[in-house]
N, C-alpha and C positions, 0 to 999 in steps of 0.2 A: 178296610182290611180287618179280619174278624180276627179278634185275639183268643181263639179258642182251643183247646189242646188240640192236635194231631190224632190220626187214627191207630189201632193195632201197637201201641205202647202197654210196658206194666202200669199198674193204677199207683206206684208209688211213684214213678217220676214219667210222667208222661212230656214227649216233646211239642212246645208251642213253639209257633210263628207271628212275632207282633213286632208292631212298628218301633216298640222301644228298641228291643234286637237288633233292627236295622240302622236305628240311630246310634245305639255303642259301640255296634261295626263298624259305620262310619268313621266317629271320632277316633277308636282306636288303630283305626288306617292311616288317617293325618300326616304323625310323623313317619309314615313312612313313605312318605311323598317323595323326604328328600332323597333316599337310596332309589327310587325311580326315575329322578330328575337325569342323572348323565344318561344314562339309558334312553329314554325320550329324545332326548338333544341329539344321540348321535344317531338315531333311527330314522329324526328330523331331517337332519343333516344331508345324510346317505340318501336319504327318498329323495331331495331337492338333487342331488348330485347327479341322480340314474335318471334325472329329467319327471318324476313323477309330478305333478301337482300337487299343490296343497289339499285340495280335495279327496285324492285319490291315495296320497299317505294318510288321512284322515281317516277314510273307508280301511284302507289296509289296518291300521289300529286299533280302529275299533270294531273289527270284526276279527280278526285275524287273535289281537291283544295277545299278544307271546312274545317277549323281547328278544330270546334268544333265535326262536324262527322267522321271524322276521328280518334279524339282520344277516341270518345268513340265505335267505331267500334273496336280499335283496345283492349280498356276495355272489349269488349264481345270477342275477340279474343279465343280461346280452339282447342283444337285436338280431334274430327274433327270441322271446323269452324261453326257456327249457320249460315248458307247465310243469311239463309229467315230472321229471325229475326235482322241479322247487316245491312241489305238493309231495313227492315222498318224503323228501329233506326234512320238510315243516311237519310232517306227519311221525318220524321217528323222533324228533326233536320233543314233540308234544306228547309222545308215550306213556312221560310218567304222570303222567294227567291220570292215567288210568287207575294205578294204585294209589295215590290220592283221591279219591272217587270212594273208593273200597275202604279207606280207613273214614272216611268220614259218614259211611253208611249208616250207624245209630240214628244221623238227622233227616240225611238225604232217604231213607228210604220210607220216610216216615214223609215226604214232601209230595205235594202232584201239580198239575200245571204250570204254572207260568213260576211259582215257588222253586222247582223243584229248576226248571229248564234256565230260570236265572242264575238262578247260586252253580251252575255248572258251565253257563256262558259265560260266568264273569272267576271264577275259579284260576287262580294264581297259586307258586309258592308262598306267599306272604299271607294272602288269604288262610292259605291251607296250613299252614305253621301256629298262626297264632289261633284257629277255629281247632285246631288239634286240643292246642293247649286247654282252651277253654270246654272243648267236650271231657278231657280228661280231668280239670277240676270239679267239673259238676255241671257243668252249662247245660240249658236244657233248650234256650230258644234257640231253634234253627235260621231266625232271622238274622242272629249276629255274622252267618256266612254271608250273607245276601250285602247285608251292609258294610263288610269288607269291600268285598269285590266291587262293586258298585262304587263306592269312595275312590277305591285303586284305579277303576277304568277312566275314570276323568281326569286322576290325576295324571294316567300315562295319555289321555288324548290333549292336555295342554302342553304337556312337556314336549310331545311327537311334533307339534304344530308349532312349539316354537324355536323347536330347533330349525324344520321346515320356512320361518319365515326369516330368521337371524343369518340363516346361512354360514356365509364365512365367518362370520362373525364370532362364532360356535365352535371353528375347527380349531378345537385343543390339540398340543402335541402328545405324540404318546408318550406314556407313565405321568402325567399332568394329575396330581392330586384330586382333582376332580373324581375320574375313574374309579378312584377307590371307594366310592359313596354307596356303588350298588354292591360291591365284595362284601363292604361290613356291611350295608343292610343285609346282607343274604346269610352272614355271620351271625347275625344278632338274633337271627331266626331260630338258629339251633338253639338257644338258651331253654326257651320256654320246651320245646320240645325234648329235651335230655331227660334223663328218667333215672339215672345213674348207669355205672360198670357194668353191673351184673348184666344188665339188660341193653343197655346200646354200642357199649362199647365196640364190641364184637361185630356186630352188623356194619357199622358206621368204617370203623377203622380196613375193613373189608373192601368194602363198596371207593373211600379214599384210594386201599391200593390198588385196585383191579383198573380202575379211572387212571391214576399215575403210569399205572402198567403200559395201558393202551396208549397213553400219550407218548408214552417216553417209546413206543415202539410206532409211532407216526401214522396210530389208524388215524382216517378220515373223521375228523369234527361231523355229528356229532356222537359217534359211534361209542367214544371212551367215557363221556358223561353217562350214555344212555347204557352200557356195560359196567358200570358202578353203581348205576342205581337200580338197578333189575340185580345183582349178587347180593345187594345191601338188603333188598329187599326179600328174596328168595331166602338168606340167613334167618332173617327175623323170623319169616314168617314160619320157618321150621323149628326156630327155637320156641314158636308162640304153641305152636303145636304140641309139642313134646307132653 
């Protein structure tokens, strides 16, 4: 792997892709194994339950790798399966895949082949939180997405597999302390990304109520997520404009 600048940058800070990148992605992914771990387990869990195979929960997470669309794919799960309607579900679910894609542009569009097609196959929240952060103090290697994601994806194919083989073993009660592991990891995310008042507040506190709004008025999972973060988003992006 050539550790050599990227193409069509300015010549003061041009972006590389090197294997160091992908090894600080990695390590900086580690701890957050643990806010992946219940997540995995009940993904595990639920595939063993609807009768899939261990193999075939496998393929589904590592291809698939979306916790949220996944478990409510497998919530629509029946004999015979709804395709067409568990591939919309998992497709609006996955939407904000998109504006994520777009803020991370500076690196990704500076990437081509298999660089470019990884760091977007393996492309998570967690991923995308703390490679935010890091474009926005100065980062310049593109490979610390790649080794995010990458680190993330095995850590949800062990977790998926062993909730998968644990079975009952696994089936926590709910509100079980456990649970809480993936909330504050997903908390702990916004830290690095805040930027102050002036600038997030607004967006963020927005996008919170439109999502509360929609829940408290009983839209369809995953409608109220996916309508707080497309308004959170649409704010920003016009206050970016201004």
């Amino acid at each position: 792997m050539a550790e050599t600048p990227m193409t069509a940058t300015p010549p003061h800070k041009p972006v590389v892709f090197t294997r160091l990148g992908i090894r600080r992605g990695a390590r900086m992914a580690l701890p957050l194994w643990i806010g992946m771990l219940p997540f995995g387990l009940v993904v595990g869990v639920i595939s063993a339950g609807k009768g899939l195979s261990l193999l075939e929960t496998l393929l589904m997470s590592g291809i698939v790798y979306a916790g949220a669309a996944q478990l409510l794919a497998l919530e629509m799960w029946a004999d015979p399966v709804p395709v067409l309607a568990v591939i919309l579900a998992a497709g609006v679910v996955n939407l904000r895949m998109a504006p994520m894609g777009a803020a991370l542009a500076p690196w990704l569009d500076r990437l081509r082949g298999w660089r470019l097609w990884g760091s977007l196959a393996t492309l998570v929240d967690h991923s995308f939180a703390l490679s935010m952060a890091e474009q926005r103090a100065g980062g310049r290697d593109a490979g610390f997405l790649l080794g995010m994601g990458l680190s993330l994806w095995v850590g949800w194919m062990v977790a998926s597999a062993a909730g998968h083989v644990l079975g009952g073993a696994v089936q926590l009660p709910a509100g079980h302390p456990l649970y809480f592991g993936g909330i504050a990891a997903f908390s702990a995310l916004l830290v690095p990304l805040w930027r102050g008042p002036g600038r997030d507040l607004a967006p963020w506190a927005l996008a919170a109520a439109v999502a509360l709004a929609a829940q408290h008025l009983t839209v369809p999972a995953p409608l109220p997520l996916l309508a707080g973060a497309l308004s959170g988003a649409a704010l920003a992006a016009w206050r970016e404009t201004r």
